[in-house]
N, C-alpha and C positions, 0 to 999 in steps of 0.2 A: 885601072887601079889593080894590082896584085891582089890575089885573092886574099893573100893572108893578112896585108892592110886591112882591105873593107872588112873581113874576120875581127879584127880589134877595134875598129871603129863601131861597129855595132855593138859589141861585145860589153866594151867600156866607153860608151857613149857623153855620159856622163862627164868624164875625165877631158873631153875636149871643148864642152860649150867655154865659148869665149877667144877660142883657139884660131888665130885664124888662119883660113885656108885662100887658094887661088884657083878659081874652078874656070874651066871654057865650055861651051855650046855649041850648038850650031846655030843657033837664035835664040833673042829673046823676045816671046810674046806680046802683042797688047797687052793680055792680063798680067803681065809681070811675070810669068813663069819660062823658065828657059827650058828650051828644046833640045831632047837627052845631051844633059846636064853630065859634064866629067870632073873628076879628080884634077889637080895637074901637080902643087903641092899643098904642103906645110909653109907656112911663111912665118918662121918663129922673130922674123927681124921687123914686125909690123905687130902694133899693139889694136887690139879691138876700135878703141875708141876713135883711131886714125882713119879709118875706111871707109870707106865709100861706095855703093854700088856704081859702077862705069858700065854704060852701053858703047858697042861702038859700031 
């Protein structure tokens, strides 16, 4: 992620709960936690309530 993204995501955090994003790994854990966790985008064409967490 560009620094100056993750700068405004943190910044005004706030302003994107609900927002959703499309993140990749290198794994996901048994305990449900993914293994360093990335950015990839914004997906403004997907609404919260549509999503799904997917393993693959």
């Amino acid at each position: 992620m560009k620094e100056e993204l993750s700068d405004g995501f943190c910044k005004i955090k706030a302003e994107f709960v609900g927002t959703v994003m499309e993140i990749g790994a290198m794994e996901q854990m048994k305990s449900g936690a993914y293994r360093h966790p990335r950015f990839v985008k914004l997906r403004p064409d997907k609404n919260a309530e549509e999503c799904i967490w997917e393993s693959r």
